[in-house]
C-alpha positions as CSV (number, residue, x, y, z in Angstrom):
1,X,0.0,0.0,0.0
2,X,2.7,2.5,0.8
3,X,1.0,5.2,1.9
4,X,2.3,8.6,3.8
5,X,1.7,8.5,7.7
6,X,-1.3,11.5,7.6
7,X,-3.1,9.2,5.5
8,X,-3.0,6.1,7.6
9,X,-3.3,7.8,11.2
10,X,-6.9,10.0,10.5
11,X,-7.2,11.3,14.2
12,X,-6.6,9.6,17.9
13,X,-9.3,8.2,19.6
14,X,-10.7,11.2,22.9
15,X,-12.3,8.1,25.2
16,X,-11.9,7.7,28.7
17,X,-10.2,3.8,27.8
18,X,-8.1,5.6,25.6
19,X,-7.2,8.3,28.1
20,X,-6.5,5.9,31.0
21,X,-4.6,3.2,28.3
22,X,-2.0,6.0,28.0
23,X,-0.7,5.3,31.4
24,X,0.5,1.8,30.3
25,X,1.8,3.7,27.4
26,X,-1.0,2.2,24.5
27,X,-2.1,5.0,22.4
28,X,-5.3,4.5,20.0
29,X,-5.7,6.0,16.6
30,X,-8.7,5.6,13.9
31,X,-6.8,4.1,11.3
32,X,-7.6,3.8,7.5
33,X,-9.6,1.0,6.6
34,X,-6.8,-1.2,4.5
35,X,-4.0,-0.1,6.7
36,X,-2.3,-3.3,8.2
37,X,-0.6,-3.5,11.6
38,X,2.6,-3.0,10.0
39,X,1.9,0.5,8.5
40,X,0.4,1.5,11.5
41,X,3.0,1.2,13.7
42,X,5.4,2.7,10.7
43,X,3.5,5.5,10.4
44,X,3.6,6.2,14.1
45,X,7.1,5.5,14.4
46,X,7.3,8.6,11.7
47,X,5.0,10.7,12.8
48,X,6.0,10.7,16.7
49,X,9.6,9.6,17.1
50,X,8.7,7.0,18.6
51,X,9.6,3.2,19.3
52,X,6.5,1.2,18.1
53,X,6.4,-2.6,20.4
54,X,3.1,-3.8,19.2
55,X,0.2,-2.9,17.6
56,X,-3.4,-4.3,18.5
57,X,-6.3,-3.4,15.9
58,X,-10.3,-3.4,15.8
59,X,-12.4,-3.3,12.8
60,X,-16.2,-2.2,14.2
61,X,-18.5,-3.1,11.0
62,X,-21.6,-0.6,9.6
63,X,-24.7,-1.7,11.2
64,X,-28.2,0.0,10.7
65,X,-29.7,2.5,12.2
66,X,-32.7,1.7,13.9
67,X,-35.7,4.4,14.6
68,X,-39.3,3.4,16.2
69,X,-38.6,0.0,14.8
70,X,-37.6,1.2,11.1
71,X,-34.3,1.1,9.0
72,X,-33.0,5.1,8.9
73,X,-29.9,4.9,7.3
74,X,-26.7,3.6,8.4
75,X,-24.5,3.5,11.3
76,X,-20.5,4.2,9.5
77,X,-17.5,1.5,10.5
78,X,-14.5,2.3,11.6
79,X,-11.6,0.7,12.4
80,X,-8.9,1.3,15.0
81,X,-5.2,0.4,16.5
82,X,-3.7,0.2,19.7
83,X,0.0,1.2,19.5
84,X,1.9,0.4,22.8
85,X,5.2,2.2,23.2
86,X,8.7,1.3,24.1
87,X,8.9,1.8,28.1
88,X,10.9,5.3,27.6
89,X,9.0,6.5,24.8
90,X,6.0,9.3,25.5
91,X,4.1,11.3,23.0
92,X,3.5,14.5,23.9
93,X,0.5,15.2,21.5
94,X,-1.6,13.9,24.1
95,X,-0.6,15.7,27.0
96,X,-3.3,17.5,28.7
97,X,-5.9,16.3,26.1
């Protein structure tokens, strides 16, 4: 796929799991759809400055939207990585967020 960092890593994930996860150093990122775990942690490594030690990812699938009983539309997938960090590494980004 070969693809520059900004267009694997969309935006991180603003969750209270995500927010207390940063204290065992896992950060969580939507990711792009055909992104493998092997870009991702590339393309963190790039972007941060950063040691990458493992990368965990979620794929949540579209599911309908459901109103009074009726199909309104769609609920959109997404999917999403994990990215733990070397011990030493930090990414500031984050900080205060």
């Amino acid at each position: 796929m070969d693809m520059d960092y900004t267009k694997i890593l969309l935006r991180p994930v603003v969750t209270e799991k995500a927010t207390e996860l940063r204290e065992s150093n896992v950060y969580a990122f939507f990711v792009a759809p055909k992104a493998n775990k092997i870009e991702i942690g590339k393309a963190v490594e790039e972007a941060f400055k950063v040691k990458v030690t493992n990368v965990n990812v979620i794929t949540v699938k579209p599911r309908p939207r459901v109103r009074q009983g009726r199909v309104k539309g769609r609920i959109a997938g997404y999917r999403k990585a994990y990215v733990t960090l070397a011990a030493d590494n930090k990414i500031e980004f984050f900080e205060g967020v």
